[in-house]
C-alpha positions in Angstrom: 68.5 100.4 92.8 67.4 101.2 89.1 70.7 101.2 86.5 72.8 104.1 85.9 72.3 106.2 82.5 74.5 105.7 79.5 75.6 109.3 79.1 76.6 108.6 83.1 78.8 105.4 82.3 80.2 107.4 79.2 81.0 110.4 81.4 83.3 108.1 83.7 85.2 106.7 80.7 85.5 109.7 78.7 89.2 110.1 79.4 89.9 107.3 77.4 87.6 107.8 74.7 89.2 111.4 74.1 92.9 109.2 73.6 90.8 106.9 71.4 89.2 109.2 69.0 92.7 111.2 69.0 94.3 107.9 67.7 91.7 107.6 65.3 91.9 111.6 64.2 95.5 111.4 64.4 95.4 108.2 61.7 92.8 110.2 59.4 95.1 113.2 59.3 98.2 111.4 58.2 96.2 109.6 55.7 94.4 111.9 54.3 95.6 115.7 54.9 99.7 115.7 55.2 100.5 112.8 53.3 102.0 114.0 50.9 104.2 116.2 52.5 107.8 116.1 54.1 108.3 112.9 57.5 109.3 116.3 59.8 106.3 118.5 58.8 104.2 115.1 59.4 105.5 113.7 62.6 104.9 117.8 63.8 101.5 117.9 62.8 100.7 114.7 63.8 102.2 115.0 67.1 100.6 118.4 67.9 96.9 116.3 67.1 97.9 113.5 69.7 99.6 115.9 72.4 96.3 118.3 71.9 94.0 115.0 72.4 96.4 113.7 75.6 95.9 117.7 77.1 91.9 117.4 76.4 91.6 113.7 78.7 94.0 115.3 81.0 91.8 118.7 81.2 88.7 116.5 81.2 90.6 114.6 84.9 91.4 117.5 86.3 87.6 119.0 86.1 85.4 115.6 86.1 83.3 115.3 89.6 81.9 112.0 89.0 78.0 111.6 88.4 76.2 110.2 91.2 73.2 108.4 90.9 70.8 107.8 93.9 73.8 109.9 95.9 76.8 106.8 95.1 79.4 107.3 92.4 78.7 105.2 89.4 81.8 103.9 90.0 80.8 102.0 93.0 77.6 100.5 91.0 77.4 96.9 91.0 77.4 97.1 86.9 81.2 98.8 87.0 82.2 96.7 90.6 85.9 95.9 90.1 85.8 96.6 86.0 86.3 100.1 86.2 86.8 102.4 89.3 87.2 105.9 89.0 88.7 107.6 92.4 91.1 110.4 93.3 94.1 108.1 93.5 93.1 106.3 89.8 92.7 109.8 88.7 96.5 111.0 89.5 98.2 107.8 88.2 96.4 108.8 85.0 97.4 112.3 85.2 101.3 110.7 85.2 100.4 108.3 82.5 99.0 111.2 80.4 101.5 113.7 80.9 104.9 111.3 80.3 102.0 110.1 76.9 102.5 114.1 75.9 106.2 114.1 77.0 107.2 111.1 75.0 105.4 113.0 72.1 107.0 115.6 72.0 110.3 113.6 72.1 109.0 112.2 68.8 108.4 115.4 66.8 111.7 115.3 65.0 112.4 111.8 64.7 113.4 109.8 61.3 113.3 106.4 61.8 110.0 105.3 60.3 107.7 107.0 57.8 104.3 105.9 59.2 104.0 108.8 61.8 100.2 108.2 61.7 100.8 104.8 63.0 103.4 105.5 65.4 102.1 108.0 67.0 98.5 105.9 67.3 100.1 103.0 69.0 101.2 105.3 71.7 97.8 106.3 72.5 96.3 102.7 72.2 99.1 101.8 74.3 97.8 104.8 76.8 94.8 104.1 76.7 95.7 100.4 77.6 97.3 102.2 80.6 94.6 104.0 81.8 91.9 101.2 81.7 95.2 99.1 83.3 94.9 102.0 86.3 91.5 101.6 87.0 90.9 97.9 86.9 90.2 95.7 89.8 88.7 92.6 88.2 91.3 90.2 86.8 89.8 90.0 83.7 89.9 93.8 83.1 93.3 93.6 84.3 94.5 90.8 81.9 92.7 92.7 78.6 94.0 96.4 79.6 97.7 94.6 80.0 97.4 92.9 76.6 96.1 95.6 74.9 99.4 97.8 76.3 102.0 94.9 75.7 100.6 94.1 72.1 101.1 97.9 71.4 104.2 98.4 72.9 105.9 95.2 71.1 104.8 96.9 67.7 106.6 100.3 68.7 109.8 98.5 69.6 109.9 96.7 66.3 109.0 100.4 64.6 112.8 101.0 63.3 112.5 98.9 59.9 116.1 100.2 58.9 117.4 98.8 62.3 117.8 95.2 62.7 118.0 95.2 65.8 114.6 96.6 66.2 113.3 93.4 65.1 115.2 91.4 67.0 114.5 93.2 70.0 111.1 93.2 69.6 110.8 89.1 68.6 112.4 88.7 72.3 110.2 91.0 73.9 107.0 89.5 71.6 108.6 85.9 72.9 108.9 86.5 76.7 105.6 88.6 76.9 103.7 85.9 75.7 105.5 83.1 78.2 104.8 86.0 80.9 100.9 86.4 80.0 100.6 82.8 79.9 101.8 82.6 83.7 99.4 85.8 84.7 96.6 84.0 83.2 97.0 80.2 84.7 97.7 82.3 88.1 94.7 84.0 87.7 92.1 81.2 86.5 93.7 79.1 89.5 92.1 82.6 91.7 89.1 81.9 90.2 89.2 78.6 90.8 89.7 78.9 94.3 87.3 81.7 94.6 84.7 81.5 92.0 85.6 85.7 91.5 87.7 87.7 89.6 86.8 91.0 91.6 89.9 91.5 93.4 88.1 92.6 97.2 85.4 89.6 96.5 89.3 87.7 96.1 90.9 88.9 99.6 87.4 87.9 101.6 87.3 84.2 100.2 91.2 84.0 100.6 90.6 85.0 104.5 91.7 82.1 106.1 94.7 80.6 108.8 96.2 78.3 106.5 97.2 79.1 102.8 96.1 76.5 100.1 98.9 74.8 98.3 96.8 76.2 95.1 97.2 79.6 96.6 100.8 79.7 96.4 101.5 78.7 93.1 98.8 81.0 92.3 100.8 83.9 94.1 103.9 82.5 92.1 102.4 82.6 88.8 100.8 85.9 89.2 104.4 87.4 90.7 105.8 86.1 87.7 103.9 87.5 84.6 103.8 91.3 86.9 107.7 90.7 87.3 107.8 90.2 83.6 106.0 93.5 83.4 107.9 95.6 85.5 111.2 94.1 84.3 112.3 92.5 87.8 114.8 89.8 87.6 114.8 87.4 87.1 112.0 87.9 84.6 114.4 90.6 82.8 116.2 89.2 80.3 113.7 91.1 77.5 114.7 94.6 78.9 118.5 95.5 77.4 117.5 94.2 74.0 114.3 96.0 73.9 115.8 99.5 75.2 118.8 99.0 72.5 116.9 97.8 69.7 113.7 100.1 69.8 113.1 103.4 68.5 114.2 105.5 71.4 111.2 107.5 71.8 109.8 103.8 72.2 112.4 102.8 74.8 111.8 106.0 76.2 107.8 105.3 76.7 108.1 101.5 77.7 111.1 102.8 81.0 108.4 105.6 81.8 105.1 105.3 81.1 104.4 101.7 81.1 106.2 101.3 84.3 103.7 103.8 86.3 101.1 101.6 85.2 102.4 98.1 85.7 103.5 98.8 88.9 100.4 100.4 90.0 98.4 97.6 89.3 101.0 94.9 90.7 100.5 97.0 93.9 96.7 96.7 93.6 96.9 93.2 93.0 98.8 92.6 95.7 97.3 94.6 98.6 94.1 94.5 97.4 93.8 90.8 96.3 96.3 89.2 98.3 95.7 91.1 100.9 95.1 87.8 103.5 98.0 86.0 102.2 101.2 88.2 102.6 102.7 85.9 104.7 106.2 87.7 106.5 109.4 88.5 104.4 111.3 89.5 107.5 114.8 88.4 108.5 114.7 84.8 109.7 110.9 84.9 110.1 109.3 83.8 106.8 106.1 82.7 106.6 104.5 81.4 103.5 102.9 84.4 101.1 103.8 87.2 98.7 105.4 89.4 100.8 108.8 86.8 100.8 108.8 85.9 97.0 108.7 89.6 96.3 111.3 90.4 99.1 113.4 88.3 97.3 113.0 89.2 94.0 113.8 92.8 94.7 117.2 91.9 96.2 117.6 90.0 93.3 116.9 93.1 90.4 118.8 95.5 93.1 122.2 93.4 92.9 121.8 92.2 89.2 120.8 95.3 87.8 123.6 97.3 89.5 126.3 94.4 88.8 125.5 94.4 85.2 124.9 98.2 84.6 128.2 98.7 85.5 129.8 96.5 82.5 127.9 98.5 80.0 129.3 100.7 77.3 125.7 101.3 75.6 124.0 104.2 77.4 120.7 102.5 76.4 122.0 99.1 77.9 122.8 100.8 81.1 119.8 102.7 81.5 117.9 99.3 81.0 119.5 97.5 83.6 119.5 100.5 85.5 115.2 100.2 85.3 116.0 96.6 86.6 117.4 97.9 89.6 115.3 100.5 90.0 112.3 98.0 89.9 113.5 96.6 92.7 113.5 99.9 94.9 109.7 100.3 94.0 109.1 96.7 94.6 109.9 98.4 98.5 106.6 100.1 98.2 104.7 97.1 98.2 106.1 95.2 100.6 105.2 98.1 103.2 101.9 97.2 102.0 100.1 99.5 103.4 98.6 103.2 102.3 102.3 105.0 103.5 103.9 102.4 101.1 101.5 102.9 98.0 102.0 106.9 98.0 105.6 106.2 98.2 105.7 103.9 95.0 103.3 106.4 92.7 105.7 108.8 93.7 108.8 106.9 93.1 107.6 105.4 89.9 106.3 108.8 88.6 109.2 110.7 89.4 111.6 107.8 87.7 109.3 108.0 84.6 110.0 111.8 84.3 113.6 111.0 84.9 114.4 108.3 82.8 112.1 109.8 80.1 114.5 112.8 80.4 117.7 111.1 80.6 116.3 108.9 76.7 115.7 112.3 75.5 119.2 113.3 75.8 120.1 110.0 74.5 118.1 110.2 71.2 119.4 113.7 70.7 123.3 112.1 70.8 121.9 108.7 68.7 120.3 111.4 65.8 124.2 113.1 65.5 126.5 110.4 66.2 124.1 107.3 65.2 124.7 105.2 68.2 124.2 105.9 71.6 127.7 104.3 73.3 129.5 106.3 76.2 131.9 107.5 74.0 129.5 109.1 71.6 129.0 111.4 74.7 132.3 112.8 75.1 132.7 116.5 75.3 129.0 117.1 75.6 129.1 119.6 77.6 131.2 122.0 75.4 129.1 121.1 72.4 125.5 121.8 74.1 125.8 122.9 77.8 122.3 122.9 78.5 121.7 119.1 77.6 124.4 118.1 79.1 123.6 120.4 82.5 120.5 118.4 82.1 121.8 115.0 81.6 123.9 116.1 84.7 120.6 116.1 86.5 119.0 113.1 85.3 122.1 110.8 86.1 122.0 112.2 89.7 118.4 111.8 90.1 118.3 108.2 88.9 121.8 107.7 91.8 119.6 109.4 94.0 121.6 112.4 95.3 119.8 115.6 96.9 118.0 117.4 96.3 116.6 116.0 93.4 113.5 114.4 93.5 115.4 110.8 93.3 116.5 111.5 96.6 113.6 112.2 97.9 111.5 109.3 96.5 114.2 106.5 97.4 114.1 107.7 100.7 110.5 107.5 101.2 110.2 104.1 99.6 112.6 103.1 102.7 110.9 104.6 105.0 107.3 103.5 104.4 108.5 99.4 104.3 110.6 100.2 107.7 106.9 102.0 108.8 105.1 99.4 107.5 107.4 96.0 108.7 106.6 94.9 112.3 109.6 95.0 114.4 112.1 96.7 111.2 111.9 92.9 109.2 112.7 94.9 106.5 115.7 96.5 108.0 117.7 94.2 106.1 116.2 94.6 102.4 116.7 98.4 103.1 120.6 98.0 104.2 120.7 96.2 101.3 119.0 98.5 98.6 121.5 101.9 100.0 124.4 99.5 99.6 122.8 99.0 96.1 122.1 102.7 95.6 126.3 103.7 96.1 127.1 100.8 93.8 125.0 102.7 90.9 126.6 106.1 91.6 129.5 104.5 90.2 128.0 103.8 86.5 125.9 107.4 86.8 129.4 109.1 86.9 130.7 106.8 84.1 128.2 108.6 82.0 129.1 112.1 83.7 132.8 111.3 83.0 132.4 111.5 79.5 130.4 114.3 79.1 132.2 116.8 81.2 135.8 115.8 81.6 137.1 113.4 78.4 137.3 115.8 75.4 135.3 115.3 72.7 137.0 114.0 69.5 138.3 115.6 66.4 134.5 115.4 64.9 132.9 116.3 67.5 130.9 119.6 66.3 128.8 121.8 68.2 125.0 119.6 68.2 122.2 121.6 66.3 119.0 120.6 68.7 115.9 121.1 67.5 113.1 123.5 69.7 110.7 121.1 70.8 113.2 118.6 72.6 115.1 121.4 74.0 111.9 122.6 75.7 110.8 119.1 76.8 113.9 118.1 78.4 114.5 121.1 80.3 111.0 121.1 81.6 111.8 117.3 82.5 115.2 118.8 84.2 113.2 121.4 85.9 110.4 118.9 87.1 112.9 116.7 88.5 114.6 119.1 90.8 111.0 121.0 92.1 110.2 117.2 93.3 113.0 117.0 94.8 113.0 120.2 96.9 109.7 120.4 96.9 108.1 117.0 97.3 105.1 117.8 99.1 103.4 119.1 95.6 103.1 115.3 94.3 102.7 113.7 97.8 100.1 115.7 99.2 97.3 115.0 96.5 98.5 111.4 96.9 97.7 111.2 100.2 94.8 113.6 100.2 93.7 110.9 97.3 94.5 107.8 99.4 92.3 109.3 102.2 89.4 110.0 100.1 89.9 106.1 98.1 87.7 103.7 99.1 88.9 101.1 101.3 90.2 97.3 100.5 
């Protein structure tokens, strides 16, 4: 078989060469053009450059047929085997990544807490582009420099408010327990290595074929479970999360709850049907068997009943919303243990639909934290006579995330519960189900804490009527709106996914 072209190879990773050269333009332009000028006409021309380059990958997706060479997609060559496949399902999780990239953008246009827009708004597409290389990855090492690459962006954008100490601090915690956490991936991955001599993730799942686990094995599932919880914010690998939400820029906050989390958990998943695929063991009730399935099992009843416990004590918005993402965590963490195609559709779909949401619900929160200058619950009092709109949408975000119909929270909760019931032998995880809609009409109560004050306590004596400017008007009602055509209309994200998953190639 004779080597595929350059221009072939260059046409499959042109997506993320577009975000690269936009980060690079977008630097040039702030440097050199609108330097001089006003932070608000700079963060909008700025931002218009890196939306503009986010829209050109995303065009570029939605039109690429991949090459083929000798009739086989380049992508199934030996030369990109594992480091970079490019398939239907890879290209819709990059689709979400790109569009919640443009969203959080947009977000940004009229914010004042840093005067290196240029910079800023460049780490959010390295951090993409991280993202997207994170997506379509299925060799450890890719995996381990595509997650680096996103973590050591995203530390930088938490620590981006300089007039903030708490932006620091937050971001020395997160800097700290990323580092502990990639420490972990990588000893669980070089002891896969070790016991496979591959880090391609199927040439992983034949050699680990066998009746009896190694003892190596499971402290290699451990390790690797551990620096993916970190990741994806799962307790008990958490305790970065309400500091980093708090502390950071929101936009930033905004990014790492949404964007990052479509990723990370796409890839856990990956990881863990694809290259654990021989070694799930059973996570059923009273019938464990060594494997991933009952560490991870445990781990989401674990962010389910912390994150709901804790959520409730909050009086920062930004807190609550963090340890809301721990709880939500461990509703996606439901998709994987159905481990199974049913269960991977139902966890892009959650985790996309939650990124929109959540990204929605910061929006409204940095729009209260720009008037009042904190973000507390009683900074939201009397919202809704000040701006109706936001606080209609706000209305629709908190409902989404409790998951009440027919909003597209509904609808992704309950397909996360069906798929593990679907894909359990015998309902084992009947009881991890039970468990997470006991956990789902806990968080109601903390959803309508937030509600509370925005449509029955009045607002103060200074609370004034909230000038909002265009751009995050538009975004967040589009968010609003996207969030309820999900949810009555749920079939528009979960056909493609499953018209993707059948044309995927197998594990």
């Amino acid at each position: 078989m004779s080597a595929p072209s350059y221009w072939g190879l260059l046409t499959l990773v042109a997506p993320e060469i577009i975000v690269v050269i936009t980060a690079l333009a977008v630097l040039s332009v702030d440097l050199f053009v609108v330097r001089e000028q006003p932070v608000r006409y700079r963060f909008w021309i700025c931002a218009a450059f890196a939306a503009l380059g986010c829209v050109a990958a995303t065009v570029w997706l939605l039109e690429l047929n991949p090459p083929t060479h000798s009739g086989l997609s380049l992508a199934n060559l030996p030369l990109l085997k594992g480091m970079f496949v490019d398939d239907p399902l890879t290209r819709l999780v990059k689709l979400a990544v790109l569009v919640l990239t443009v969203l959080t953008i947009v977000l940004s246009m009229e914010s004042s807490f840093t005067d290196h827009v240029g910079e800023y708004l460049a780490l959010i597409l390295f951090a993409t582009v991280g993202m997207m290389f994170l997506v379509s990855a299925q060799d450890l090492l890719m995996i381990f420099i595509a997650l680096e690459l996103t973590s050591l962006s995203l530390y930088v954008l938490t620590a981006f408010n300089k007039r903030n100490v708490r932006s620091a601090e937050a971001a020395l915690k997160y800097f700290l327990f990323g580092g502990m956490a990639a420490a972990f991936t990588l000893f669980g991955l070089s002891l896969l290595y070790g016991l496979t001599g591959s880090t391609g993730l199927r040439e992983i799942a034949a050699k680990l074929n066998q009746p009896n686990p190694d003892p190596l094995l499971l402290a290699a599932i451990v390790m690797t479970v551990i620096g993916f919880g970190f990741k994806v914010a799962a307790a008990p690998f958490h305790l970065w999360a309400p500091d980093a939400y708090q502390g950071a820029p929101t936009p930033s906050a905004a990014f790492i709850a949404s964007g990052s989390k479509v990723a990370s958990f796409f890839v856990f998943a990956r990881v863990m049907m694809l290259g654990f695929a021989h070694a799930g063991g059973n996570g059923a009730w009273r019938d464990y068997a060594a494997g991933w399935l009952p560490v991870l099992a445990a781990i989401a009843a674990a962010s389910m009943l912390l994150g709901n416990l804790a959520a409730i004590a909050q009086t920062s918005v930004k807190r609550l919303l963090a340890y809301s993402a721990i709880a939500h965590g461990g509703y996606a963490i439901l998709g994987i243990l159905a481990n199974g195609p049913q269960g991977l559709a139902s966890l892009v779909y959650y985790v996309t639909t939650y990124g929109l949401t959540v990204l929605g619900a910061f929006g409204v929160v940095g729009l209260v934290e720009e008037q009042t200058g904190d973000a507390q619950l009683s900074d939201f009092a009397g919202l809704s006579r000040r701006e109706p709109m936001i606080a209609f949408c706000m209305l629709i975000f908190m409902l989404s995330l409790a998951g009440i119909p027919p909003l597209a929270g509904f609808f992704g909760k309950f397909y996360l519960f069906t798929a593990a019931l679907a894909g359990a032998k015998n309902l084992g995880m009947l009881w991890l189900v039970v468990f997470a809609i006991a956990t789902s009409a806990v968080s109601l109560y903390y959803y309508l804490q937030v509600l509370k004050q925005i449509y029955v306590t009045p607002p103060d004596s200074q609370g004034n009527a909230i000038t909002l400017p265009l751009s995050s008007r538009v975004a967040i009602g589009l968010i609003a709106v996207a969030v309820v055509v999900f949810g009555c209309a749920p079939n528009l994200l979960v056909g493609p996914l499953l018209a993707a998953l059948q044309f995927t190639a197998p594990g």
